[in-house]
C-alpha positions in Angstrom: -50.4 -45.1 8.1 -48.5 -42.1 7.2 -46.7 -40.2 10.6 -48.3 -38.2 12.4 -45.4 -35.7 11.8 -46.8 -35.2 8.2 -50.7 -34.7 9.8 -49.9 -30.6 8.9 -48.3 -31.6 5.4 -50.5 -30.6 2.3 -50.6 -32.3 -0.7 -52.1 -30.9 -3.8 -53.5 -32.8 -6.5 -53.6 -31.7 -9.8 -55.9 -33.9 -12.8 -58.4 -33.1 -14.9 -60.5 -36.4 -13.7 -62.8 -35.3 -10.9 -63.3 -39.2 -10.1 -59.7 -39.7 -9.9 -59.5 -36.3 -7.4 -61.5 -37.6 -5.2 -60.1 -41.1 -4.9 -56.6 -39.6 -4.4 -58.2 -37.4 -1.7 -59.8 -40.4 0.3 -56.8 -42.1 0.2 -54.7 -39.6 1.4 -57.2 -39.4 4.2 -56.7 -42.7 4.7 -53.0 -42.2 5.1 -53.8 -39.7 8.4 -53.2 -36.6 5.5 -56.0 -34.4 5.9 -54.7 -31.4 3.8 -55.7 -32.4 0.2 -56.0 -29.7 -2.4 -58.0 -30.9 -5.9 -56.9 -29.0 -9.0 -58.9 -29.9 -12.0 -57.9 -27.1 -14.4 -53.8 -27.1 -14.6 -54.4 -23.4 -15.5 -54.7 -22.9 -11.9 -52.2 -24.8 -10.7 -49.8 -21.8 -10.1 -52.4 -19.6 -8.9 -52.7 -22.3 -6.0 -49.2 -22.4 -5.5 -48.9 -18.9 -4.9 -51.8 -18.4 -1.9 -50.8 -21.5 0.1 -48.0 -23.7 0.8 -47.5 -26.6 -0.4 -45.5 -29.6 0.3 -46.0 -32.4 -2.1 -47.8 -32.3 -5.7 -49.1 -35.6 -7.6 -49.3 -34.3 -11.0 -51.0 -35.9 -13.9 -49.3 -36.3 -16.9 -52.0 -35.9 -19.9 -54.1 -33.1 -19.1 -56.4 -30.4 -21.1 -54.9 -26.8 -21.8 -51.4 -27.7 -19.6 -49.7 -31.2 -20.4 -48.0 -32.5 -16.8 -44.4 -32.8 -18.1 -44.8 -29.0 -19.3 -46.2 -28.2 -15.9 -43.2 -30.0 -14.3 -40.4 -27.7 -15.7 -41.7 -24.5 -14.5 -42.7 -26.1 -11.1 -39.4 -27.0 -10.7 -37.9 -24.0 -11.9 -40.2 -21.7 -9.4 -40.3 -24.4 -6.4 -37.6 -26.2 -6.6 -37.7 -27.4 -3.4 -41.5 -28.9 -3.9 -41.3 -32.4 -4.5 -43.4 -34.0 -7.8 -44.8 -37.1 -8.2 -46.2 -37.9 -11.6 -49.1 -40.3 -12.0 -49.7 -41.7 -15.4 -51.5 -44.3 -18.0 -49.7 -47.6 -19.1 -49.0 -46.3 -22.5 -47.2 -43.2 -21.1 -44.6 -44.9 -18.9 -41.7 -43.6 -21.0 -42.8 -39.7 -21.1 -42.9 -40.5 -17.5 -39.3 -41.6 -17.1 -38.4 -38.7 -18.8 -40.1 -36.4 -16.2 -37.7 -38.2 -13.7 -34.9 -37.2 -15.2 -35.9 -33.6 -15.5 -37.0 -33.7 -11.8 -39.8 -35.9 -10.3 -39.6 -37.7 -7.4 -41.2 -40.4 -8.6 -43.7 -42.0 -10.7 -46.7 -44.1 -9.9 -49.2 -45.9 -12.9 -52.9 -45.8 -12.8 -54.5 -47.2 -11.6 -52.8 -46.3 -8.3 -52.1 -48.8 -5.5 -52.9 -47.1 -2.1 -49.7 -49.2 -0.4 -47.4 -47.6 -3.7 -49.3 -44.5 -3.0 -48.0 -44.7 0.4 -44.7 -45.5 -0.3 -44.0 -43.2 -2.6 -45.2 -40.2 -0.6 -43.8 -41.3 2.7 -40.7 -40.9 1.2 -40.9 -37.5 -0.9 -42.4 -36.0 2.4 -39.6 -37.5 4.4 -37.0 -36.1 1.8 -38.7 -32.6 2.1 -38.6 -32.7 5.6 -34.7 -33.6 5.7 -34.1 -31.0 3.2 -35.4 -28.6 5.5 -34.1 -29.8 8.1 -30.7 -29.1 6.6 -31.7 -25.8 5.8 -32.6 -25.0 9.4 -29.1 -26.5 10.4 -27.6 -24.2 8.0 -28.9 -21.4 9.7 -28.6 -22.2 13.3 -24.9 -22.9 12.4 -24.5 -19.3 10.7 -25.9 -17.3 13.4 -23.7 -18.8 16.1 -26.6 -18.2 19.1 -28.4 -20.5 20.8 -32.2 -19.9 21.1 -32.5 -22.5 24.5 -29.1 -21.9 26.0 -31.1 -23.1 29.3 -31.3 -27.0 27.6 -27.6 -27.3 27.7 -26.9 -26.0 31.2 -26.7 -29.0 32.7 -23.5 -29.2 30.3 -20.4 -28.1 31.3 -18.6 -26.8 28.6 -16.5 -23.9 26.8 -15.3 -25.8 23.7 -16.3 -24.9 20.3 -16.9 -28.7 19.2 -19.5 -29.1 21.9 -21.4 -26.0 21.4 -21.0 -27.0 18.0 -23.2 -29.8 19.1 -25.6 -27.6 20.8 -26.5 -25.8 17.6 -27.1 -29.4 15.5 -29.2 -30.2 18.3 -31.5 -26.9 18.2 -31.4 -27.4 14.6 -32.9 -31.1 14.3 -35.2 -30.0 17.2 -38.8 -30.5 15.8 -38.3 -33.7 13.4 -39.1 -36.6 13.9 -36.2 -38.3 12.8 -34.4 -40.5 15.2 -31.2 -39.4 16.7 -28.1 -41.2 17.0 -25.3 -40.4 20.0 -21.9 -41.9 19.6 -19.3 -41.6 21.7 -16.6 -43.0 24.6 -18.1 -44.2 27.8 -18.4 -41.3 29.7 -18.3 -38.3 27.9 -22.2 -37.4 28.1 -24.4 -38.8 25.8 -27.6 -39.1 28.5 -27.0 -35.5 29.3 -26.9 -34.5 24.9 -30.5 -37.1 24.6 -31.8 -34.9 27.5 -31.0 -31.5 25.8 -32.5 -33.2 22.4 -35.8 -33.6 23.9 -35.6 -30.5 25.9 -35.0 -28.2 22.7 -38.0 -30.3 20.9 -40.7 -28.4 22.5 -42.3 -32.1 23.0 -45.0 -32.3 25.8 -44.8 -35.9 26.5 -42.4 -37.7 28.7 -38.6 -38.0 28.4 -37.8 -41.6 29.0 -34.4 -43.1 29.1 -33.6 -47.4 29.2 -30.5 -49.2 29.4 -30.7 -51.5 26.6 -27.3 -53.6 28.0 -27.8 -56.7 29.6 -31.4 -57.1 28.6 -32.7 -60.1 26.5 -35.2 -60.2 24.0 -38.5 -60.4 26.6 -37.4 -58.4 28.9 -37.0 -55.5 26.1 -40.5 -56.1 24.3 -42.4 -56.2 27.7 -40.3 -52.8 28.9 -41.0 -51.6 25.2 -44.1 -52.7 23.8 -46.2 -53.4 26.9 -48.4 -56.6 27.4 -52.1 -58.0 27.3 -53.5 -59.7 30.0 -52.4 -63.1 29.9 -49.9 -62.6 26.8 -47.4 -65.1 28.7 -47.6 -67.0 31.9 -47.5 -64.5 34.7 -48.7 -61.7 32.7 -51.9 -61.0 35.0 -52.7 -57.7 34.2 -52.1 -55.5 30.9 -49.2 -53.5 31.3 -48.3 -50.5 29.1 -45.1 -50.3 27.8 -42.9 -47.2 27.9 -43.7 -46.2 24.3 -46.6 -45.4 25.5 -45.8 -43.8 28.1 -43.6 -41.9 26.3 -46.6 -41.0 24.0 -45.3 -37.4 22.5 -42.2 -37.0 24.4 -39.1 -38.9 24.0 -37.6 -42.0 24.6 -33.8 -42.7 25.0 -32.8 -45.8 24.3 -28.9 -46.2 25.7 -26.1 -48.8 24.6 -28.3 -50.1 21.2 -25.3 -52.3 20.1 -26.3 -54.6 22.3 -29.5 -55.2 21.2 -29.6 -58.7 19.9 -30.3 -59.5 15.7 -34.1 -60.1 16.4 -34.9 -57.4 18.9 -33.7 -55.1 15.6 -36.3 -56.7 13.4 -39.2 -55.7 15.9 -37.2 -52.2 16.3 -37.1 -51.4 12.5 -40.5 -51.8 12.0 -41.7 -49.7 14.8 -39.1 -47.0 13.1 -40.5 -47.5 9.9 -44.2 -48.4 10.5 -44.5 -46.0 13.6 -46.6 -49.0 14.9 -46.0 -52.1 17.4 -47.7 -54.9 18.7 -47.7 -55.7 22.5 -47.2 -58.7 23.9 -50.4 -61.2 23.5 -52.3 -58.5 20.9 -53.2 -58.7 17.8 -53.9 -54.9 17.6 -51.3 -52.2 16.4 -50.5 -48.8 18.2 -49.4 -46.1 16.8 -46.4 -44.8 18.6 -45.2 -40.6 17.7 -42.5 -41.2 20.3 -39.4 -39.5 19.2 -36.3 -42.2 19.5 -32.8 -41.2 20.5 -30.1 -43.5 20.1 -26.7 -44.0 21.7 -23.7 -45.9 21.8 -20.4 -46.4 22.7 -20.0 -49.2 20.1 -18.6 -48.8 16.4 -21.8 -49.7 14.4 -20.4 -49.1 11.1 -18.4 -52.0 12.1 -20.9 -54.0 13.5 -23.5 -54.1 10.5 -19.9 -55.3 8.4 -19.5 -58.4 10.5 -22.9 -58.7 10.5 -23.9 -57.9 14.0 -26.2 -55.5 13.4 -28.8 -54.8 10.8 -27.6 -52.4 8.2 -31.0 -51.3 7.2 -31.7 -50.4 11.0 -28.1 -48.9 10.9 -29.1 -46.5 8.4 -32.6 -45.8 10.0 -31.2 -45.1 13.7 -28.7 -42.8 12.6 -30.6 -39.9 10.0 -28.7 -37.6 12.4 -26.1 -38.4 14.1 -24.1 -36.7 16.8 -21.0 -37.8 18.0 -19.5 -36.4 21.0 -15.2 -35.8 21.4 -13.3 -37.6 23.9 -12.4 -35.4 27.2 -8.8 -35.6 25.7 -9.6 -33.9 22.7 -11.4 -30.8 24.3 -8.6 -29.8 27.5 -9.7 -26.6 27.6 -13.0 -28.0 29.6 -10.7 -29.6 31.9 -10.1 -27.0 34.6 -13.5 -25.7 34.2 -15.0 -29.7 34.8 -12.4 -30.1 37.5 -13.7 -26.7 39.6 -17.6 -27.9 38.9 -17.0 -30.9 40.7 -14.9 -29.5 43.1 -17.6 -27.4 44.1 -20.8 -29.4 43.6 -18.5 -32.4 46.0 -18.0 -30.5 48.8 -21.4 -28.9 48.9 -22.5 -32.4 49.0 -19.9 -33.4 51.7 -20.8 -30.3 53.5 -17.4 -29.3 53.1 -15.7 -26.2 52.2 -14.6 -25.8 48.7 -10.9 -26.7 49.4 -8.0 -24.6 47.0 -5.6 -26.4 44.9 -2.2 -25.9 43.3 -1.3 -24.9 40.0 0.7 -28.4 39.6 -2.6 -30.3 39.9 -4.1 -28.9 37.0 -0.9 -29.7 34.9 -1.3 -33.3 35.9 -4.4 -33.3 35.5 -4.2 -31.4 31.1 -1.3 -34.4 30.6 -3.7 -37.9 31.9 -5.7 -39.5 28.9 -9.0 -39.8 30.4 -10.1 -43.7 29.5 -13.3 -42.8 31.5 -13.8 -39.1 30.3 -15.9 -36.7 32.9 -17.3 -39.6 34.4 -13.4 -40.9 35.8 -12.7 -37.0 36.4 -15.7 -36.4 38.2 -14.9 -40.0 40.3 -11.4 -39.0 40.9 -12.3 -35.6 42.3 -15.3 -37.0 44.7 -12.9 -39.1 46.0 -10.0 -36.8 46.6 -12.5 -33.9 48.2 -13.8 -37.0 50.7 -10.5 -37.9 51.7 -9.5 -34.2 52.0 -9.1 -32.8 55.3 -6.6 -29.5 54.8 -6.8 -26.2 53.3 -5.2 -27.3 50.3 -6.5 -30.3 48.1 -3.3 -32.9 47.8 -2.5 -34.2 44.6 -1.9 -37.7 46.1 -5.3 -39.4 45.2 -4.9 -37.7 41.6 -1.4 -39.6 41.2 -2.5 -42.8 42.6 -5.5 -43.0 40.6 -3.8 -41.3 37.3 -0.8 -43.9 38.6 -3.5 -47.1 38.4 -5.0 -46.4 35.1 -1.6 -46.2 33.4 1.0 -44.1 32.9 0.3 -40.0 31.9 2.9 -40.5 28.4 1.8 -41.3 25.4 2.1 -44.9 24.2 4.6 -44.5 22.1 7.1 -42.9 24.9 5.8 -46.3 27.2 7.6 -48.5 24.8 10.4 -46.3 25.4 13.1 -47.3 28.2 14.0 -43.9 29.6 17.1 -45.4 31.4 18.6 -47.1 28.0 17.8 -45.3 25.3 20.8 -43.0 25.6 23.0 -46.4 25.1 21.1 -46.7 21.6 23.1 -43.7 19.9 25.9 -44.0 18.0 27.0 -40.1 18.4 26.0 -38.3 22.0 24.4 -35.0 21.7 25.2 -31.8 23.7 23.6 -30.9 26.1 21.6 -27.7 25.2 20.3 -29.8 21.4 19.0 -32.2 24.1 17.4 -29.7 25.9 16.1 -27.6 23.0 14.6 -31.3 21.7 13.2 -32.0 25.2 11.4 -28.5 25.4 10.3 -28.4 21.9 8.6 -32.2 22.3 7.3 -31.5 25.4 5.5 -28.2 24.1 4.4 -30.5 20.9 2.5 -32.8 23.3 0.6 -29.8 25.5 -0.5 -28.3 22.8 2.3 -25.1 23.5 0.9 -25.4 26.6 3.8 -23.9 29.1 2.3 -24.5 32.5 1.5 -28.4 31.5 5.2 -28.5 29.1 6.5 -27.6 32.9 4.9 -30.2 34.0 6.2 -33.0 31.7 9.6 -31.6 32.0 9.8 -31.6 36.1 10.3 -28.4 36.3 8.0 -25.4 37.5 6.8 -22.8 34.8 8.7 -19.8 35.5 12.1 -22.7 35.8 10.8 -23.1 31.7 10.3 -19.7 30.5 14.1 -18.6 31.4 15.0 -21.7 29.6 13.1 -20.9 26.9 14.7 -17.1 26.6 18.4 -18.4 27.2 17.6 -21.2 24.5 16.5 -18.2 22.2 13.0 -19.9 21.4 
């Protein structure tokens, strides 16, 4: 059975056999597509064409008054974008071949096979839809505006690569198509799956599972549900949170842990849109729509072996990846005063000041743990805070404990020797000038956090800057 995502797709039919019409109808049917058009007189095919839409065509080759490879060139030339598959005799296999390499999709020999029929236009509609979909993504990248700007407010952002983000997502809204989220631990990828299925217009349920530390049972009973006495203890039947997630969305976190046989079961449902639950023998149909994520390199993964490659390629038809806090420092300040705020409120404190020297400190730390270690530092510092202005001491002790603020390649560095190391001593002023201008490199031109590197305050920097002639 076809998706129900193609239930509105409508196929047209064009052969001079009204037998063959109605056999391709009933089986089209039978794959859950209910819009069939019949054309038995090619002649008409374009007037057709030109009243409706049309998303697939199964074209016969040898025809009466209009030949089906002649029909094909100026199909392709006025809809290009309308896929063609070409059904033929035995004895016209080659002509066929031909038509491929003018432009069909694909070709399928009569007497059809209703699981090649399937095949075969599961995947032209898929490519049509992903073609589209590119299109759309095209667009909603152009215009620059977001049409749900309420979705991403949970999101606390001003940099371009995340709203960046927020215009794929508004632009892969309404497929089907799974979605894959990659990223560090911590920089948001529950929060991106909940603006996915928030711009999707979906009715059904958002639904989110932890797929770490979970074995093989424990994930098809969470999954797929269970029949009454599908395994010992299993009293009642239980549905599964694909069906409860029946139209909506279901978020399925940390999916490179998910063992080599719990994949299997996984692809099929992607594929098939179907699964078994535990003790049936029955399918369900499932039009949940999947959202991936992961913190793991799965490129790497399905190398070594560790996970399936064809479920790699499934999971991840669009992928979003999300940039490390590091990379994006102009959302530091504005993370760091959310959290500030939205702490104290919850202390039932008031929102405390801070000084400019914090935020330095805070533009020049790595961020191992992204906005889930900022926002942690900053709870922490706002409950231990208890004057008017927030100290910087549980910001260096906690910065202090992950590791030093330099970069790794000044940590291999001996600050105290490395003088000892040259053969010829500079002056004084080249080894400030070489101090400022690295220190500027690493922030970025940033002054305030350069200041900060350098020990000295930002105005202290500026007057060097204008007696060094920068």
């Amino acid at each position: 059975m076809l998706n129900n995502s193609f239930d509105n797709r409508t196929v047209m039919v064009v052969d001079d056999d009204v037998n063959i019409l109605t056999s391709y109808r009933i089986g089209l049917n039978s794959l859950g597509i209910e819009n069939v058009t019949c054309c038995q007189d090619s002649r008409e095919t374009f007037d057709i064409l030109a009243e409706q839409k049309v998303d697939l065509i199964l074209l016969d080759l040898v025809m009466p008054y209009l030949r089906g490879d002649e029909l094909l060139e100026e199909i392709i030339g006025d809809y290009p974008t309308i896929p063609v598959i070409i059904t033929t005799g035995v004895d016209e296999v080659k002509m066929a071949v031909d038509c491929m390499r003018k432009g069909a999709f694909d070709f399928l020999v009569k007497p059809v096979d209703i699981d090649k029929l399937e095949h075969s236009v599961r995947k032209a509609l898929s490519f049509k839809t992903l073609r589209e979909e590119n299109e759309s993504l095209s667009s909603q990248l152009l215009k620059g505006k977001l049409e749900r700007p309420d979705a991403f407010s949970s999101i606390i952002s001003k940099s371009k690569s995340i709203h960046s983000i927020f215009q794929y997502c508004e632009a892969i809204a309404e497929s089907h198509f799974p979605v894959l989220i990659t990223g560090e631990t911590g920089v948001g990828k529950e929060l991106i799956a909940k603006a996915v299925h928030d711009v999707s217009g979906r009715k059904g349920k958002y639904i989110a599972l932890n797929m770490a530390g979970l074995d093989e049972q424990m994930i098809n009973d969470t999954l797929f549900g269970h029949k009454k006495g599908g395994f010992t203890g299993a009293n009642v039947d239980r549905k599964g949170l694909l069906e409860n997630a029946a139209g909506g969305s279901i978020f399925l976190d940390e999916i490179g842990d998910l063992e080599l046989q719990s994949q299997v079961k996984l692809l099929r449902v992607l594929q098939e849109r179907e699964y078994y639950p535990i003790g049936s023998d029955s399918p369900k149909k499932t039009d949940t729509r999947f959202i991936f994520a992961t913190h793991a390199d799965l490129e790497k993964m399905q190398q070594d072996g560790d996970f399936r490659q064809d479920l790699f390629y499934r999971l991840r038809t669009h992928h979003i990846h999300i940039p490390p806090l590091r990379e994006r420092k102009e959302d530091i300040q504005l993370l760091f005063e959310h959290f500030l705020e939205t702490a104290s409120e919850d202390m039932n404190k008031k929102t405390p000041h801070y000084p400019q020297q914090l935020l330095n400190l805070l533009e020049l730390y790595q961020y191992p743990g992204n906005v889930r270690e900022l926002q942690s530092i900053v709870y922490e510092a706002v409950s231990r805070h208890s004057s008017r202005t927030l100290s910087t001491k549980v910001f260096r002790e906690r910065i202090k404990n992950q590791g030093s603020i330099q970069t790794a390649a000044s940590e291999t560095l001996d600050k105290h020797t490395w003088v000892s190391a040259l053969q010829e001593l500079p002056t004084l002023k080249e080894v400030s000038i070489d101090l400022i201008k690295e220190a500027l490199r690493r922030t970025d031109n940033n002054q305030r956090a350069a200041a900060g590197i350098l020990g000295i305050t930002h105005q202290a920097l500026n007057k060097r800057l204008k007696r060094l002639e920068f």
